[in-house]
PDB file of N, CA, C and O in Angstrom:
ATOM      1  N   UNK A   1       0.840  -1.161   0.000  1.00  0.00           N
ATOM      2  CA  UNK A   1       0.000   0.000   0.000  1.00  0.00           C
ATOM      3  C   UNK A   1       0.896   1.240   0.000  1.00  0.00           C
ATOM      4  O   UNK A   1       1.932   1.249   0.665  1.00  0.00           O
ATOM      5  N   UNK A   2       0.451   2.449  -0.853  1.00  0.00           N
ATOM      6  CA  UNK A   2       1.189   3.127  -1.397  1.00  0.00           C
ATOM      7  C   UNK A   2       0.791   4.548   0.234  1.00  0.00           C
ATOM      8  O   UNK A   2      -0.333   4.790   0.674  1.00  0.00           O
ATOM      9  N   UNK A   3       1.967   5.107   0.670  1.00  0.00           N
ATOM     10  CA  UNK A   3       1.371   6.265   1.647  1.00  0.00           C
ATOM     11  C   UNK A   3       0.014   6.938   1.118  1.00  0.00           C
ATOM     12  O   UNK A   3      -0.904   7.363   1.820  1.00  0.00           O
ATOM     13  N   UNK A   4       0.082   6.937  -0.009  1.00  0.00           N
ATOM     14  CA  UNK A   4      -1.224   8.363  -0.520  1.00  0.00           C
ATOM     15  C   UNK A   4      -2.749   7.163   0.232  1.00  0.00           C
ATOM     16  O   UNK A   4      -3.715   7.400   0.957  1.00  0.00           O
ATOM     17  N   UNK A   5      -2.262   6.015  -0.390  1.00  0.00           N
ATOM     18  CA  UNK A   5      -3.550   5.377  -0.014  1.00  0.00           C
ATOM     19  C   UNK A   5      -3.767   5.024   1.472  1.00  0.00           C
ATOM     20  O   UNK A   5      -4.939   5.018   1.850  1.00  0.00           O
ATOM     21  N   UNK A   6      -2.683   4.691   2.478  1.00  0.00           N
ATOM     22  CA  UNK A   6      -2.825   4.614   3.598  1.00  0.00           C
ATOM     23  C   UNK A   6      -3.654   5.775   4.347  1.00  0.00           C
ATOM     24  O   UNK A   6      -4.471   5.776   5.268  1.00  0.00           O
ATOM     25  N   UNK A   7      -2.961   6.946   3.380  1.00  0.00           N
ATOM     26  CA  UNK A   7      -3.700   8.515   3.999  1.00  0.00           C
ATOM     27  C   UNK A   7      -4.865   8.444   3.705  1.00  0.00           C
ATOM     28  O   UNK A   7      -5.620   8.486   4.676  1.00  0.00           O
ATOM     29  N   UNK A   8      -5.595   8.297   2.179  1.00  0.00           N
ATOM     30  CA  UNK A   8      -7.312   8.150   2.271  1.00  0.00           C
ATOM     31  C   UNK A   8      -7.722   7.245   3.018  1.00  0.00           C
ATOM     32  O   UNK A   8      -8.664   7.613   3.719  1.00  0.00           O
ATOM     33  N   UNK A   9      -7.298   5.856   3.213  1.00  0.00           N
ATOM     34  CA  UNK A   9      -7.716   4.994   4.552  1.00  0.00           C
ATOM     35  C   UNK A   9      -8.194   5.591   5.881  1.00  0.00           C
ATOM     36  O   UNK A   9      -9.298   5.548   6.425  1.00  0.00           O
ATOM     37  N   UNK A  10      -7.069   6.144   6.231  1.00  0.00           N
ATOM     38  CA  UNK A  10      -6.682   6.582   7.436  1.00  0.00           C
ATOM     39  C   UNK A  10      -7.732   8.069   7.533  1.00  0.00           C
ATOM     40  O   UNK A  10      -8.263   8.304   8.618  1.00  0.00           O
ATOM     41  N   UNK A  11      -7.920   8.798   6.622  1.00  0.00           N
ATOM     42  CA  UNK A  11      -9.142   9.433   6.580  1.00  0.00           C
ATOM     43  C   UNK A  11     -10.846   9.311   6.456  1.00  0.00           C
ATOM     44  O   UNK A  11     -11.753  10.061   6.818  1.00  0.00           O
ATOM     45  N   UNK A  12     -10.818   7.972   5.753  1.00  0.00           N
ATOM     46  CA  UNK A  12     -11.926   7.296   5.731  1.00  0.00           C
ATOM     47  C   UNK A  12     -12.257   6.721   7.177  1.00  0.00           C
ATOM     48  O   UNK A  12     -13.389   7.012   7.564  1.00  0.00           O
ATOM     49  N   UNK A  13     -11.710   6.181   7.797  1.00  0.00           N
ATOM     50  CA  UNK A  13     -11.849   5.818   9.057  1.00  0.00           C
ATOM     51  C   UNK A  13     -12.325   6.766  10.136  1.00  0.00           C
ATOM     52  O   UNK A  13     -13.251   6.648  10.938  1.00  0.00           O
ATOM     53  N   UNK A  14     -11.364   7.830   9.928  1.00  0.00           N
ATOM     54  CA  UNK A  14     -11.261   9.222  11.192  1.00  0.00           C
ATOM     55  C   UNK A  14     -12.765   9.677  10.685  1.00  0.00           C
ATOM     56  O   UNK A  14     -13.718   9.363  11.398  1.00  0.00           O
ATOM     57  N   UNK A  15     -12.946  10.261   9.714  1.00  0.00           N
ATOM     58  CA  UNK A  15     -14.069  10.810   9.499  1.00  0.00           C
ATOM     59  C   UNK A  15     -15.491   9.705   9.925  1.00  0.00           C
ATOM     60  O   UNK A  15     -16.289  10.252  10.687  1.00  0.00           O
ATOM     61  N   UNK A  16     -15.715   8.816   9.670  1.00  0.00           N
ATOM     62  CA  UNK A  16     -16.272   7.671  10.135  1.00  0.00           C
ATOM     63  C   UNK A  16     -16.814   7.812  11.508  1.00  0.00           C
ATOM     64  O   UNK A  16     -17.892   7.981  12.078  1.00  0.00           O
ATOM     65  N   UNK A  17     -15.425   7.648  11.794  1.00  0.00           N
ATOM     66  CA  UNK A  17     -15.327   7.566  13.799  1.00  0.00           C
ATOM     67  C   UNK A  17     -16.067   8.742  13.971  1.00  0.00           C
ATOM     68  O   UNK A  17     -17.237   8.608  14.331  1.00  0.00           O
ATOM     69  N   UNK A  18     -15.544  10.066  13.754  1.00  0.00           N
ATOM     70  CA  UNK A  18     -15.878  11.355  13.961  1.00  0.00           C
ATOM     71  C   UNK A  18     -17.419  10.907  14.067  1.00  0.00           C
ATOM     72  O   UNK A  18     -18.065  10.487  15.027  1.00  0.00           O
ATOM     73  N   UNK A  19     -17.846  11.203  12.444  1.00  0.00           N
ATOM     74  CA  UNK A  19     -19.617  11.145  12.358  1.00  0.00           C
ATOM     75  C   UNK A  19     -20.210  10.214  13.748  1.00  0.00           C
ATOM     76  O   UNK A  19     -21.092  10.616  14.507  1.00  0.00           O
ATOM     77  N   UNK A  20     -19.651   9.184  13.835  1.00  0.00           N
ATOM     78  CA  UNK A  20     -20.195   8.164  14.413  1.00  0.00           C
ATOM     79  C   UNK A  20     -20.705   8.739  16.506  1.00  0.00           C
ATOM     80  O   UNK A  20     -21.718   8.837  17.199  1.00  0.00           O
ATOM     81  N   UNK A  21     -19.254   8.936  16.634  1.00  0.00           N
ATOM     82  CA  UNK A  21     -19.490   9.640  17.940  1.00  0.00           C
ATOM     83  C   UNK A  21     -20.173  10.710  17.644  1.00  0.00           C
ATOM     84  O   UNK A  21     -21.115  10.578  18.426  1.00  0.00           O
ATOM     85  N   UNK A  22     -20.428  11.954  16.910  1.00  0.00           N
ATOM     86  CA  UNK A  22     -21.122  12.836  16.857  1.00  0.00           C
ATOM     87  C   UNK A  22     -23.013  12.752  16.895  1.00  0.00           C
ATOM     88  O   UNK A  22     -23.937  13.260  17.530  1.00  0.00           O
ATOM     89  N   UNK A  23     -22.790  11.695  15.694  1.00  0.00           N
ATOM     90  CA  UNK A  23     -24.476  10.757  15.730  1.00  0.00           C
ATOM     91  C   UNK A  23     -24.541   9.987  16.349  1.00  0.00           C
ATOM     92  O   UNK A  23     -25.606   9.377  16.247  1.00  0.00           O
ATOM     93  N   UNK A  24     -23.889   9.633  17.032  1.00  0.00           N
ATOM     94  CA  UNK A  24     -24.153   7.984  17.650  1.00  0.00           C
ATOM     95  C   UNK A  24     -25.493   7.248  17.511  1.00  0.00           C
ATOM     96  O   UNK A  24     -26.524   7.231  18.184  1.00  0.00           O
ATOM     97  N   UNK A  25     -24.931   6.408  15.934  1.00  0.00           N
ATOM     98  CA  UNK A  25     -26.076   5.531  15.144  1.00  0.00           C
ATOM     99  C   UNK A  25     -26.193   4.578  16.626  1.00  0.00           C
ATOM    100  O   UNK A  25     -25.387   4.329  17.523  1.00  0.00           O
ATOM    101  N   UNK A  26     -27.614   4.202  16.370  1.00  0.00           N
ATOM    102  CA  UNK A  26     -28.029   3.271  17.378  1.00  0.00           C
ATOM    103  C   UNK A  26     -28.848   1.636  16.370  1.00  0.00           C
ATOM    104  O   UNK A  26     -29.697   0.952  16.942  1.00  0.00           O
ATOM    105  N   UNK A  27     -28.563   1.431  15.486  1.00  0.00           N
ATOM    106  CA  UNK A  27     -28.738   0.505  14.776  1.00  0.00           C
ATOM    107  C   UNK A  27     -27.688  -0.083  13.504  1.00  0.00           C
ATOM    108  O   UNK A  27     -26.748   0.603  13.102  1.00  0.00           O
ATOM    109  N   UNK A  28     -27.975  -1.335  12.993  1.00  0.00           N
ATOM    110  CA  UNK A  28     -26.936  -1.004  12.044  1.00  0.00           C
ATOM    111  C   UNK A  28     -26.917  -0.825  10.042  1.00  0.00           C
ATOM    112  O   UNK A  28     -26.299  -1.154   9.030  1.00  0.00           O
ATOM    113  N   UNK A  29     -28.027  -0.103  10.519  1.00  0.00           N
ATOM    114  CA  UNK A  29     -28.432   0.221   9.055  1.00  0.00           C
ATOM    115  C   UNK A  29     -27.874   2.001   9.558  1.00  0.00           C
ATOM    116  O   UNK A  29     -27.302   2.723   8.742  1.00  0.00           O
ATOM    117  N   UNK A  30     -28.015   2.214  10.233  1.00  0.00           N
ATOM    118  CA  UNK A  30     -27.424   3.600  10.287  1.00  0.00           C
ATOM    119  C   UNK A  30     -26.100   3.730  10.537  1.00  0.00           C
ATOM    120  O   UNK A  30     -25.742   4.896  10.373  1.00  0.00           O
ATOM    121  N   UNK A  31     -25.207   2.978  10.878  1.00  0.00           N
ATOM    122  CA  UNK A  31     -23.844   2.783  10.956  1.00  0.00           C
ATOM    123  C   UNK A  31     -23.573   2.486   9.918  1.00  0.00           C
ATOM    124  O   UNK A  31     -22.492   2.996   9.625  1.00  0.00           O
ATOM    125  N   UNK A  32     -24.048   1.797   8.994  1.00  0.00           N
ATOM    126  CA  UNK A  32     -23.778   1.860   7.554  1.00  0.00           C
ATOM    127  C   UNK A  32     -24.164   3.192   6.955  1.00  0.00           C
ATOM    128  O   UNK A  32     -23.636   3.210   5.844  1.00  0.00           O
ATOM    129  N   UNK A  33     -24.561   3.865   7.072  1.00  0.00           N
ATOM    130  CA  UNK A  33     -24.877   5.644   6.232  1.00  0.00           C
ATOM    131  C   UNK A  33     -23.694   5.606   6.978  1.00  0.00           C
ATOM    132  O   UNK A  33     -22.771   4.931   6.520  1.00  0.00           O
ATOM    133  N   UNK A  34     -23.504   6.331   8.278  1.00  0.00           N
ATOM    134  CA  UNK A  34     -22.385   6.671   8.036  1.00  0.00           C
ATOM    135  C   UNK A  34     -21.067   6.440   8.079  1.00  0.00           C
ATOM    136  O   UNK A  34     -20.170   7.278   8.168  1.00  0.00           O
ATOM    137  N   UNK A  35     -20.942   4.734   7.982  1.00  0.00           N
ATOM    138  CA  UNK A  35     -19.817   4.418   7.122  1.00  0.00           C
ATOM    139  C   UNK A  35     -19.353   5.064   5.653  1.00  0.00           C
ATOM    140  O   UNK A  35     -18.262   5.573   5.398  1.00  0.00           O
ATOM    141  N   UNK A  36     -20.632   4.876   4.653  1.00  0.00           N
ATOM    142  CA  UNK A  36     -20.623   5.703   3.435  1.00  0.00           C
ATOM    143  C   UNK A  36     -20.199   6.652   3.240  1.00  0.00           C
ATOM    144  O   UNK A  36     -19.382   6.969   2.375  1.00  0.00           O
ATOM    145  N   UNK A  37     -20.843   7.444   4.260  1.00  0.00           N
ATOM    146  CA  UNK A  37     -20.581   9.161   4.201  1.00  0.00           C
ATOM    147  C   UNK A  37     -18.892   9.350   4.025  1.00  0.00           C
ATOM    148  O   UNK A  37     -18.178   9.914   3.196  1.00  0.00           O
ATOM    149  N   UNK A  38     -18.595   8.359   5.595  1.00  0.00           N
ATOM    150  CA  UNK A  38     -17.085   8.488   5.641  1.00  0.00           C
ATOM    151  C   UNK A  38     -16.353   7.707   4.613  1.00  0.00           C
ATOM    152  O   UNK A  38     -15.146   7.872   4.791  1.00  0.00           O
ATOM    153  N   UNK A  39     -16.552   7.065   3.792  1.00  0.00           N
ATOM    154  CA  UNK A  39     -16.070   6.620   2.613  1.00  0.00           C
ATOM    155  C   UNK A  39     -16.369   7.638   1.652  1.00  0.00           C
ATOM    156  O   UNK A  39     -15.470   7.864   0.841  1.00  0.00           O
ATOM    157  N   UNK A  40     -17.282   8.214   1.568  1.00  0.00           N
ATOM    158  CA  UNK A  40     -17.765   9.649   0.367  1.00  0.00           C
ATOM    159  C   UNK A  40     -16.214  10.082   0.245  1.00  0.00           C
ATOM    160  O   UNK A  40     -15.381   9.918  -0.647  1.00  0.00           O
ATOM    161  N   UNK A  41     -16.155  10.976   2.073  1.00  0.00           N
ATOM    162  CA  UNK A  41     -15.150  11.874   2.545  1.00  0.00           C
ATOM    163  C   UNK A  41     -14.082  11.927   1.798  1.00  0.00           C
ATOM    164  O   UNK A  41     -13.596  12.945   1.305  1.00  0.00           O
ATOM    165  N   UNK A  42     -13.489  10.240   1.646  1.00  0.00           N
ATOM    166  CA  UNK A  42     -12.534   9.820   1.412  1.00  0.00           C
ATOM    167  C   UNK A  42     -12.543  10.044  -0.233  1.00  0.00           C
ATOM    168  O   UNK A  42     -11.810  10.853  -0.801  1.00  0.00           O
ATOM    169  N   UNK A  43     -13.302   9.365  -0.754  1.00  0.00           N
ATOM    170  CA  UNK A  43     -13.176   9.140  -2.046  1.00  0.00           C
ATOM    171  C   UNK A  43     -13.310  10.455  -2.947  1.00  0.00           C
ATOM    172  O   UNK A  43     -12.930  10.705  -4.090  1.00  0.00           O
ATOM    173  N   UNK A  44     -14.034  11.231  -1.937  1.00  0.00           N
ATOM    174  CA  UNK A  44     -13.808  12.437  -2.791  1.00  0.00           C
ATOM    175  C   UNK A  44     -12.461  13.295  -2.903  1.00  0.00           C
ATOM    176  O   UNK A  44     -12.361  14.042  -3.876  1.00  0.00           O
ATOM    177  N   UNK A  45     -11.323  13.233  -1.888  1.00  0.00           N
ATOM    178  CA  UNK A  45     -10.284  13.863  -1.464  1.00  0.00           C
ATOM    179  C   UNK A  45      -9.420  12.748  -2.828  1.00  0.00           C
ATOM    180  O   UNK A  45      -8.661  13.286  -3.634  1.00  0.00           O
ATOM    181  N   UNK A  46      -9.629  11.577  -2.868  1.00  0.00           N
ATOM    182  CA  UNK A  46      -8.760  10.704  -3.633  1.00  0.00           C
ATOM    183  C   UNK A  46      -9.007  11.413  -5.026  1.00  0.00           C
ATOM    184  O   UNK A  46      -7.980  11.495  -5.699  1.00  0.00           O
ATOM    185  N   UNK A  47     -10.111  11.926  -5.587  1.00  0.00           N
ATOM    186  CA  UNK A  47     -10.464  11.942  -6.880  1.00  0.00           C
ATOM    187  C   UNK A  47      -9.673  13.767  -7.013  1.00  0.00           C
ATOM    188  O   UNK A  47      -8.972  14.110  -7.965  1.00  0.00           O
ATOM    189  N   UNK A  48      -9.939  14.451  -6.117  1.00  0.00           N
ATOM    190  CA  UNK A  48      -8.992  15.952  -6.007  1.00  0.00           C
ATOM    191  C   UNK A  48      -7.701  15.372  -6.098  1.00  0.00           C
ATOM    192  O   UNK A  48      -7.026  16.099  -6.828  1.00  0.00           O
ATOM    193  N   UNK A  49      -7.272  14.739  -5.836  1.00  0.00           N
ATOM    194  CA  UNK A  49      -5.887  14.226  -5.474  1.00  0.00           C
ATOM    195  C   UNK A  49      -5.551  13.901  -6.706  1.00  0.00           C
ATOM    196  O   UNK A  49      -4.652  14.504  -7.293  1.00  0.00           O
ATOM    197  N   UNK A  50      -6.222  12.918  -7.244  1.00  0.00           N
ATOM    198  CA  UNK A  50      -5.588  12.473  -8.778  1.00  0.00           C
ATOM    199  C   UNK A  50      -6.003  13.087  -9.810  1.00  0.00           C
ATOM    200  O   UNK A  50      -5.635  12.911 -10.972  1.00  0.00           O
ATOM    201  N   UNK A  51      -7.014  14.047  -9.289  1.00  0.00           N
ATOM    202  CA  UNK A  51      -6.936  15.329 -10.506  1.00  0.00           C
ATOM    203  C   UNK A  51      -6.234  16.457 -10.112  1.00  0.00           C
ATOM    204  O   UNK A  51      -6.443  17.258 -11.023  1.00  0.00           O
ATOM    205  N   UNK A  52      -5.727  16.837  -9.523  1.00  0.00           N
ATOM    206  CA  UNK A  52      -4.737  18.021  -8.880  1.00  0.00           C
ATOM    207  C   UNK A  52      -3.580  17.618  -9.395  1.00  0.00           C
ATOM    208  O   UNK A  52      -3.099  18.456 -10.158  1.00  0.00           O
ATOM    209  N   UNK A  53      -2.570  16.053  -9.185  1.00  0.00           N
ATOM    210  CA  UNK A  53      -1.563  15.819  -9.351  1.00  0.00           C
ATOM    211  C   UNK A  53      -1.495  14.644 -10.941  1.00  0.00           C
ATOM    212  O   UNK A  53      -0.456  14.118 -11.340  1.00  0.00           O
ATOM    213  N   UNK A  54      -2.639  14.508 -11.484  1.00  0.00           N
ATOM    214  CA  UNK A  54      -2.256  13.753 -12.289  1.00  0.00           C
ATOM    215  C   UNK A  54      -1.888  12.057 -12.011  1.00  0.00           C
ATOM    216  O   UNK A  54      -1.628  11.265 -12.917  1.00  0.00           O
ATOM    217  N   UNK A  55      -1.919  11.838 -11.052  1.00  0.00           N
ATOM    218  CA  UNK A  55      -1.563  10.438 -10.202  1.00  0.00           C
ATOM    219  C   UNK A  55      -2.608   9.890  -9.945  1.00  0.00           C
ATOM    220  O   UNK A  55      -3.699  10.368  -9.636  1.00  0.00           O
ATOM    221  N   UNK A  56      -2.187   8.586 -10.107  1.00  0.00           N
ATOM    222  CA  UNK A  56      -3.440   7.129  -9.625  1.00  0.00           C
ATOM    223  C   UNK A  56      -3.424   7.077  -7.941  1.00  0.00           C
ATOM    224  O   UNK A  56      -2.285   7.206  -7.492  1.00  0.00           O
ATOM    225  N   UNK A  57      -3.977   6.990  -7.409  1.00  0.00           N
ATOM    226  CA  UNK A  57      -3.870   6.609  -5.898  1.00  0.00           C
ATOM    227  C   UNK A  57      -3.787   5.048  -5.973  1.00  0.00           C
ATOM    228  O   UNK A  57      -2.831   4.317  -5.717  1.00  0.00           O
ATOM    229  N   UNK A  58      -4.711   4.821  -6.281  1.00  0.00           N
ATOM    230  CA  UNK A  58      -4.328   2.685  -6.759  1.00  0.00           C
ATOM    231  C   UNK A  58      -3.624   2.518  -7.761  1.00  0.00           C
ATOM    232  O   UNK A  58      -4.016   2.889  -8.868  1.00  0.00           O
ATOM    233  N   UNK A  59      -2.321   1.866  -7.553  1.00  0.00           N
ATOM    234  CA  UNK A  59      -1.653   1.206  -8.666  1.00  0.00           C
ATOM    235  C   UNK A  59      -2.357   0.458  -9.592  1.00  0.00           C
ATOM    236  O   UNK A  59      -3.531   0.115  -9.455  1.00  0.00           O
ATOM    237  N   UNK A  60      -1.438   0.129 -10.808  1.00  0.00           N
ATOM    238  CA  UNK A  60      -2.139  -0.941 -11.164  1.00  0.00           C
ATOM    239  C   UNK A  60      -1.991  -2.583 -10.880  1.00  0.00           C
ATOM    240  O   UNK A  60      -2.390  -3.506 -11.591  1.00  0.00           O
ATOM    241  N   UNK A  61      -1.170  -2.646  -9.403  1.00  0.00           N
ATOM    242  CA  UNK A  61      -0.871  -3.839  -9.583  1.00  0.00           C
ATOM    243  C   UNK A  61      -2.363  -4.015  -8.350  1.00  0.00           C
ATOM    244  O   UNK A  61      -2.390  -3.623  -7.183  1.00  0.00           O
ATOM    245  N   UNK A  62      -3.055  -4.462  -8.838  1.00  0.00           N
ATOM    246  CA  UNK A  62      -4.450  -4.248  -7.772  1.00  0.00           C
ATOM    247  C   UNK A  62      -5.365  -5.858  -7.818  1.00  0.00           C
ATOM    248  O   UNK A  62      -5.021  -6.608  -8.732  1.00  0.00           O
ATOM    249  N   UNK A  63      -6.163  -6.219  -7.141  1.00  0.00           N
ATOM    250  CA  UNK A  63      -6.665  -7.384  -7.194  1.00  0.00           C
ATOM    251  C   UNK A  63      -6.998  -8.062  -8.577  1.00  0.00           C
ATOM    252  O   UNK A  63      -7.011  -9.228  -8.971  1.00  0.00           O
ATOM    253  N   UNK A  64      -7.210  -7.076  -9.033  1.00  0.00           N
ATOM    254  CA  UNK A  64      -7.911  -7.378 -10.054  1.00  0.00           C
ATOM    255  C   UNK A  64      -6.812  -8.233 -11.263  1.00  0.00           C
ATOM    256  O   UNK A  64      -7.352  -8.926 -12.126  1.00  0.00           O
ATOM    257  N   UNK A  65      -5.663  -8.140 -11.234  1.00  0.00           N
ATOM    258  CA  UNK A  65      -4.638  -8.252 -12.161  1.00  0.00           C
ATOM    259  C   UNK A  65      -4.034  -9.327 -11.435  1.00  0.00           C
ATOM    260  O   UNK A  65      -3.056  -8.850 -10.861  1.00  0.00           O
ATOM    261  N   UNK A  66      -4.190 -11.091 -11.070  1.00  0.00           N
ATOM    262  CA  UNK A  66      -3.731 -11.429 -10.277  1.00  0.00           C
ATOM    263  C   UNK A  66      -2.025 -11.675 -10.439  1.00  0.00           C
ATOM    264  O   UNK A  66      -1.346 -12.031  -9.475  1.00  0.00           O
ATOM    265  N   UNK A  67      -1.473 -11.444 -11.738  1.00  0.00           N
ATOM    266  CA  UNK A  67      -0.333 -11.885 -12.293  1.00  0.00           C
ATOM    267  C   UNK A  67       0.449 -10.739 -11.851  1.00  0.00           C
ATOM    268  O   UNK A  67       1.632 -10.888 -11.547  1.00  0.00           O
ATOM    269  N   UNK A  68      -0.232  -9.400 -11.783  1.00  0.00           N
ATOM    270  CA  UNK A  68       1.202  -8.438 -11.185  1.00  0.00           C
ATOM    271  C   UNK A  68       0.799  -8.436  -9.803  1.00  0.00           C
ATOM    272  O   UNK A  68       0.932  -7.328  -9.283  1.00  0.00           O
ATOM    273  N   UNK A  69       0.306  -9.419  -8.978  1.00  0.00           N
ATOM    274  CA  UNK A  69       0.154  -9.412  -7.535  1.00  0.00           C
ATOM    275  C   UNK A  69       0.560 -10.444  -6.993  1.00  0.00           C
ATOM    276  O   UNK A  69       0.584 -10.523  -5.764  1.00  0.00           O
ATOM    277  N   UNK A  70       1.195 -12.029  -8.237  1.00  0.00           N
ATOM    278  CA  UNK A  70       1.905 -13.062  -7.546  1.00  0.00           C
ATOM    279  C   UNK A  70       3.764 -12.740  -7.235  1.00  0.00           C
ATOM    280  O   UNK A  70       4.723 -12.505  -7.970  1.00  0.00           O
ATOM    281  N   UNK A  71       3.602 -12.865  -6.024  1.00  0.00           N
ATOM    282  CA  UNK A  71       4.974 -12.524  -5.726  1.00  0.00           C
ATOM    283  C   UNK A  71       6.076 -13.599  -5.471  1.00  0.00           C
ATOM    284  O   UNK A  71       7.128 -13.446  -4.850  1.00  0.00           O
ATOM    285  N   UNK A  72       5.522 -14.916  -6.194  1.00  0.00           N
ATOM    286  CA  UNK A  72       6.357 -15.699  -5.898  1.00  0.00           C
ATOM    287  C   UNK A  72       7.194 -16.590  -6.956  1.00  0.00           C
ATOM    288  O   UNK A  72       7.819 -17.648  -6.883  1.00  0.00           O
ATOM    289  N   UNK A  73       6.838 -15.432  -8.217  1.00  0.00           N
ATOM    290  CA  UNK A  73       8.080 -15.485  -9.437  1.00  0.00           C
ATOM    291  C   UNK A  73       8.716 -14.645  -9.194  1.00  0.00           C
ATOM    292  O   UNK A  73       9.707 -14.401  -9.881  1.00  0.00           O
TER     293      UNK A  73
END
C-alpha cells in the first residue's frame, strides 16, 4: 500500500469515527450511512488528489490483475 492510499484509509476511518461519535447511530443500518458518508469523505479527497496531481492513488498492480500481484516469481 502506497502512503497516498494509507492517507485516504486513514481518513476514511477518522471521518467515520468522527460522524459516528457525533451521531451515535443506534442501529446497524445507520452505521452503515455513516460508514458511506465516511467513505464519500474519502473518495472524494482521492479523486482531487488524482486530478490536482495527475496520479493514480491505486496502482495498477491491484486485485484485479492477479499476475502483477503473484509474488512468488
Amino acid at each position: 500500500m502506497t502512503d497516498i492510499e494509507l492517507t485516504i484509509n486513514q481518513l476514511a476511518e477518522l471521518t467515520t469515527k468522527t460522524l459516528s461519535q457525533q451521531e451515535k447511530p443506534q442501529t446497524f443500518d445507520e452505521s452503515k450511512i455513516v460508514a458511506r458518508r465516511g467513505g464519500k469523505v474519502a473518495n472524494n479527497a482521492k479523486k482531487e488528489f488524482e486530478k490536482a496531481t495527475g496520479t493514480k492513488v491505486i496502482p495498477n498492480a491491484n486485485a484485479t490483475n492477479k499476475i502483477l500481484l503473484d509474488t512468488n516469481s
